[in-house]
C-alpha positions as CSV (number, residue, x, y, z in Angstrom):
1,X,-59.6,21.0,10.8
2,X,-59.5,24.6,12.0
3,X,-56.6,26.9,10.5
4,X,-55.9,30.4,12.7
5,X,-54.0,32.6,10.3
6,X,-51.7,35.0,12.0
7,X,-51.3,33.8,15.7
8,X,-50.9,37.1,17.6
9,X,-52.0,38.2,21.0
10,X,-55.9,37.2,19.7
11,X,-55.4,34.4,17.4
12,X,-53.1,33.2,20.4
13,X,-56.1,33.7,23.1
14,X,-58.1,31.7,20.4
15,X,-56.3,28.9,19.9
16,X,-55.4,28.4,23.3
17,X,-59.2,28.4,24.3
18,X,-60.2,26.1,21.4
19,X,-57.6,23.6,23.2
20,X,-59.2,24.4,26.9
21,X,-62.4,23.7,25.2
22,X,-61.2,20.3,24.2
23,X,-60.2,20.5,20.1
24,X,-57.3,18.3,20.3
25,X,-53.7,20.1,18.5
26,X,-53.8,17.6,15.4
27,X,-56.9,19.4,14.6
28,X,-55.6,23.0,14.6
29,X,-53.2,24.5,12.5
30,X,-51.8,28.1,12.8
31,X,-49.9,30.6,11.1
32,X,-47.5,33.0,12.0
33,X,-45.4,35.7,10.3
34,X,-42.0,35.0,11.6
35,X,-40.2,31.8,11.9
36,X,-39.1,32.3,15.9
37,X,-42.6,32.8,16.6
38,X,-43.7,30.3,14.7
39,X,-41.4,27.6,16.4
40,X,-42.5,29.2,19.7
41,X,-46.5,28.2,19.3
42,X,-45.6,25.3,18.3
43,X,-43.7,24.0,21.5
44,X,-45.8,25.7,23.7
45,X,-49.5,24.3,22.3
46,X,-48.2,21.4,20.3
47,X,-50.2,22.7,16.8
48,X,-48.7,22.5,13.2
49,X,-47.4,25.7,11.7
50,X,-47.7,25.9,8.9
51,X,-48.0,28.7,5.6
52,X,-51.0,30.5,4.8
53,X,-51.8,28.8,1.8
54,X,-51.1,25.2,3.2
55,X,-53.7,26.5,6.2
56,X,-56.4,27.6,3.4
57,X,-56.1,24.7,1.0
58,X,-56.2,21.8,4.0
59,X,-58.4,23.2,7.1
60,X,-62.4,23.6,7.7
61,X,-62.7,26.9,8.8
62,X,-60.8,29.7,8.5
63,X,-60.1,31.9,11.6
64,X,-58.3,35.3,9.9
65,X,-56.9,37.1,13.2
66,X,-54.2,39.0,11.3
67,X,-53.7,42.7,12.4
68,X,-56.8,45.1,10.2
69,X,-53.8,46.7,8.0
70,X,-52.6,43.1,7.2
71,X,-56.0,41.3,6.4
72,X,-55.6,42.7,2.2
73,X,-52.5,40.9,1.7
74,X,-53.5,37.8,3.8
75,X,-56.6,37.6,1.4
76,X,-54.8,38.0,-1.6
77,X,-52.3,35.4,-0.9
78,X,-54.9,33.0,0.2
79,X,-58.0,33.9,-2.7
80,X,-56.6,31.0,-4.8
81,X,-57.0,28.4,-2.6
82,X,-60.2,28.5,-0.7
83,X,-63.1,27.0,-2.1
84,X,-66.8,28.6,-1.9
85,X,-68.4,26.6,0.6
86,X,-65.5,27.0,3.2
87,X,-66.6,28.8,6.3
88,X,-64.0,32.2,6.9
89,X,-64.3,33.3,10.4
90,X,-62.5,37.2,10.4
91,X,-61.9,38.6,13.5
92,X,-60.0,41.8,13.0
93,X,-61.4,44.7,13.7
94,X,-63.2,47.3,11.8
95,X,-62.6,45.1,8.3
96,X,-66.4,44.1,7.2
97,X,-68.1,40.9,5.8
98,X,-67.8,42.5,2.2
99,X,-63.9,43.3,2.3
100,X,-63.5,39.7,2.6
101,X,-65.9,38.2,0.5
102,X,-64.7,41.1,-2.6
103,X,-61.2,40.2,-1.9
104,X,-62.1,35.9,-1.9
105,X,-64.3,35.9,-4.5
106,X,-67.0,33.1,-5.0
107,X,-69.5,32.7,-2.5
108,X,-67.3,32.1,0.9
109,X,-69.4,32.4,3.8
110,X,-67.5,34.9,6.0
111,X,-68.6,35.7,9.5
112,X,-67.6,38.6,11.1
113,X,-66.2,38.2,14.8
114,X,-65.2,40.8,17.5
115,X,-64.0,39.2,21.0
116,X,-61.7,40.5,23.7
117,X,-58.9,38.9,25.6
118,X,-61.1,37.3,28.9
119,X,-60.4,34.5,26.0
120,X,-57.5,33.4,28.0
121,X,-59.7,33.2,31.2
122,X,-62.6,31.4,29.4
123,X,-64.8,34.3,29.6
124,X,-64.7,36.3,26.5
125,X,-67.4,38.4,24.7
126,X,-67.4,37.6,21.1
127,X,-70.3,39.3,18.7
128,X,-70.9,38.1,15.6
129,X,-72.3,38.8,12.4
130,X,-73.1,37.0,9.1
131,X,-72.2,38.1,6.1
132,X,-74.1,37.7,2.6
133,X,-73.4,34.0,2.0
134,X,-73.2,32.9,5.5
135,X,-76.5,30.8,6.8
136,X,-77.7,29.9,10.2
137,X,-75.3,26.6,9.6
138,X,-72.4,29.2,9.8
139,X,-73.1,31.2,12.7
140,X,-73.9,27.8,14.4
141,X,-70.4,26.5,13.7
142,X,-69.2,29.8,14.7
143,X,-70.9,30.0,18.0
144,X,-69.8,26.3,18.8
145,X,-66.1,27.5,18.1
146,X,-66.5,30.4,20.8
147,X,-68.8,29.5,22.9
148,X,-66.9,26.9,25.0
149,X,-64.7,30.3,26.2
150,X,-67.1,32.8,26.9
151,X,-70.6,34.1,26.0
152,X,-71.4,34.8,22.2
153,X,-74.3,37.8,20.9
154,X,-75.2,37.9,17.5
155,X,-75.3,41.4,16.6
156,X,-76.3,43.2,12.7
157,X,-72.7,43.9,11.2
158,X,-73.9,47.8,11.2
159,X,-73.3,47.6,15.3
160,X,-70.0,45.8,14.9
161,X,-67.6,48.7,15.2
162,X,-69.5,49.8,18.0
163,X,-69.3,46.3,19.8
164,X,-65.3,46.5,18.7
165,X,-65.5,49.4,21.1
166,X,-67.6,48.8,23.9
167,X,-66.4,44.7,24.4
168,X,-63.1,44.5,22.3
169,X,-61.4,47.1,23.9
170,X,-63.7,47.0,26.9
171,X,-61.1,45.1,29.0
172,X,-58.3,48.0,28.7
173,X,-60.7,50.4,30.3
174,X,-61.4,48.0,33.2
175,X,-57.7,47.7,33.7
176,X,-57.2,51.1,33.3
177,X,-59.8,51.8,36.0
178,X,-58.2,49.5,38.3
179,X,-54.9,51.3,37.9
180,X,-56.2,54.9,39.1
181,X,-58.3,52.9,42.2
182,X,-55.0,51.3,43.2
183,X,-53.4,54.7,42.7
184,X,-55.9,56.4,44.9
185,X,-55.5,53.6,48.0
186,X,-51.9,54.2,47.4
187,X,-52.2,58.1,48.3
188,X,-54.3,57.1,51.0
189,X,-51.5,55.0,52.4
190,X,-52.6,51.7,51.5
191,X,-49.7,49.3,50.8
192,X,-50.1,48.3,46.7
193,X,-50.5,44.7,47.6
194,X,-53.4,45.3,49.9
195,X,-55.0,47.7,47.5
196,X,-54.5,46.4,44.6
197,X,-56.5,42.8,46.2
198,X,-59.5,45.2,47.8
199,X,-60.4,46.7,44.0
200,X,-59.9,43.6,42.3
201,X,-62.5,42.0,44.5
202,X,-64.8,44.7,45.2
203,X,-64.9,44.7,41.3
204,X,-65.1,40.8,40.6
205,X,-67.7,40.9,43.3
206,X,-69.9,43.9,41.5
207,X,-69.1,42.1,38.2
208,X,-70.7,38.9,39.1
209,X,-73.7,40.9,41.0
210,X,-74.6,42.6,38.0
211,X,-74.6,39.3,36.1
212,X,-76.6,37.0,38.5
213,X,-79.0,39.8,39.7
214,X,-80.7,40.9,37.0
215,X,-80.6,44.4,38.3
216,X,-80.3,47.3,36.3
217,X,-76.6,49.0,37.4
218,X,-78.4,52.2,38.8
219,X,-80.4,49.7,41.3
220,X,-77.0,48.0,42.3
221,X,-75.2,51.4,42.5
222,X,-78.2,53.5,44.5
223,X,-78.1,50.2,47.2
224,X,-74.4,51.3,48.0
225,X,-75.0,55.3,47.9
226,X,-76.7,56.4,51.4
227,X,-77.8,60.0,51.3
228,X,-75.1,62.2,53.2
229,X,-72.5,59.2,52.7
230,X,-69.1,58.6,51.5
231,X,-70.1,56.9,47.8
232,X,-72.3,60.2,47.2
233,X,-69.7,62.3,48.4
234,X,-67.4,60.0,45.6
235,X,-69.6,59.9,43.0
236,X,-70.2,63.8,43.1
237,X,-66.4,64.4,42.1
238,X,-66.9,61.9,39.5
239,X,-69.2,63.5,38.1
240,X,-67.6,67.5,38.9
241,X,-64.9,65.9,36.5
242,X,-67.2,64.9,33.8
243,X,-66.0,61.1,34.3
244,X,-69.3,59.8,32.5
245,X,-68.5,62.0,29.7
246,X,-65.5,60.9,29.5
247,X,-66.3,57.8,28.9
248,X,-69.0,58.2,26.3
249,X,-66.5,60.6,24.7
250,X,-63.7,57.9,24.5
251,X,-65.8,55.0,23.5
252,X,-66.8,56.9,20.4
253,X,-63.5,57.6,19.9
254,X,-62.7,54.0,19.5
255,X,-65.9,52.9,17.3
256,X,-64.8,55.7,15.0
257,X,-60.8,54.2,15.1
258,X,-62.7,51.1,13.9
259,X,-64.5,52.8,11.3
260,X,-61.3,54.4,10.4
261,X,-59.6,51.2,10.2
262,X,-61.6,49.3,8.0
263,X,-61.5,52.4,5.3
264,X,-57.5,51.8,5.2
C-alpha cells in the first residue's frame, strides 16, 4: 500500500503517474487538507481518502508531498504511528533527510525526493537521496515508484537544493522562455497560433536532439550559428543583455529559496 499525504499539484502528478504506471487505486491512498478536495480526488482517480494518521498506520511507503512550511505539523501528527522499518518518501523541497527522521524518531528510512511536473506527461526528473537509515533496498523501492514516469538520478543530499533548482523549478523557466519566443513572433506579425506551434517544436525537436545525440549543447548550438548569420546576429543580443547571467543569477536565487526554506 502506498499513502501520498497532502495531494496537491505534486502529490496529484504522483499519484496520477503511479496509476499510468499500472498501481491499481485499491492500492493507493491519499490525503488531502480539505474535505471538497478530498471528495474531488477521489471521483476523479477512484483512491481512498483518507486521514493522515489512518494513511501512516495502514500503507507501505509513505510519500510526504505536503507544502515545505507544512511538513512540521504533518510529522508531528503522524510520529505516533509509523513504525521504524517503514520507508518515508519526502518530496518537499528544501526540508532534508534529518528534519524528518528528528521529527519521526526511530530509525525510519526517509528518502529524499525532488521531481518536477513532466510527471503528468510521464517524463519527469526526480533526484534522490538517502538518508541515514535508508539502504540500497530503499532507494530501489524508491526508484521503482518513479521510474515508470520519468528518469530518476541519485544525487548526495548536499546537491539537492541545487537539483530543486535546476529540475524542480526547471519547467517554469522553459515555459517562461516559450512565452517571450511567442511574444517575439507575435511583434513580428505571426498569428499566436502559428507561433506559438513553431517554438513548441523547434524546442521539442532541440529537446529530443540533445537527448539522443550525445552532443554537448555548444556542438548542437555552433551546427545552427553560420558566421555572418541570423542565430549569431540573435545570440549576440542575448548575450548584450546578459541573458546567460541571467540565468545563472536566477537559478541561484532559487537553490538559495530552498536553502531558505528548509531553515523555516
Amino acid at each position: 500500500m502506498i499513502a501520498i499525504l497532502g495531494t496537491g499539484k505534486m502529490g496529484e502528478a504522483l499519484l496520477s503517474g503511479l496509476l499510468r504506471a499500472g498501481v491499481e487505486a485499491g492500492e493507493i491512498v491519499a490525503t488531502a487538507r480539505r474535505e471538497e478536495r478530498a471528495r474531488s480526488l477521489a471521483e476523479r482517480y477512484g483512491v481512498r481518502m483518507v486521514s493522515n494518521a489512518e494513511a501512516a498506520k495502514t500503507a507501505d511507503t509513505l510519500i510526504l508531498a505536503v507544502k515545505p512550511q507544512d511538513m512540521a505539523a504533518l510529522l508531528t501528527e503522524i510520529a505516533p504511528h509509523v513504525p521504524a522499518g517503514r520507508l518515508v518518501v519526502s518530496a518537499a523541497a528544501g526540508i532534508t533527510t534529518a528534519f524528518v527522521e528528528s521529527r519521526l524518531g526511530g530509525d525510519v528510512p526517509v528518502v529524499r525526493v525532488m521531481s518536477n511536473t513532466p510527471v503528468l506527461v510521464d517524463q519527469a526528473m526526480s533526484v534522490i537521496s538517502a538518508g541515514a537509515h535508508a539502504g540500497e533496498d530503499h532507494l530501489k523501492q524508491t526508484e521503482s515508484l518513479l521510474s515508470p514516469v520519468g528518469k530518476v538520478l541519485r544525487i548526495p543530499e548536499s546537491q539537492q537544493d541545487a537539483a530543486t533548482a535546476l529540475s524542480g523549478s526547471g519547467p517554469a523557466y522553459f515555459f517562461y522562455l516559450v512565452e517571450a519566443m511567442v511574444d517575439a513572433g507575435i511583434l513580428l506579425g505571426m498569428p499566436r497560433a502559428a507561433a506559438l506551434d513553431m517554438v513548441t517544436q523547434s524546442i521539442v525537436g532541440a529537446a529530443i536532439m540533445l537527448r539522443d545525440s550525445g552532443e554537448h549543447p555548444v556542438i548542437l548550438r555552433e551546427a545552427v550559428t553560420s558566421p555572418g548569420g541570423t542565430t549569431i546576429a540573435a545570440i549576440a543580443e542575448l548575450e548584450r543583455h546578459s541573458v546567460r547571467a541571467a540565468f545563472l543569477a536566477a537559478i541561484e536565487a532559487a537553490r538559495d529559496r530552498s536553502n531558505k526554506l528548509a531553515a523555516g
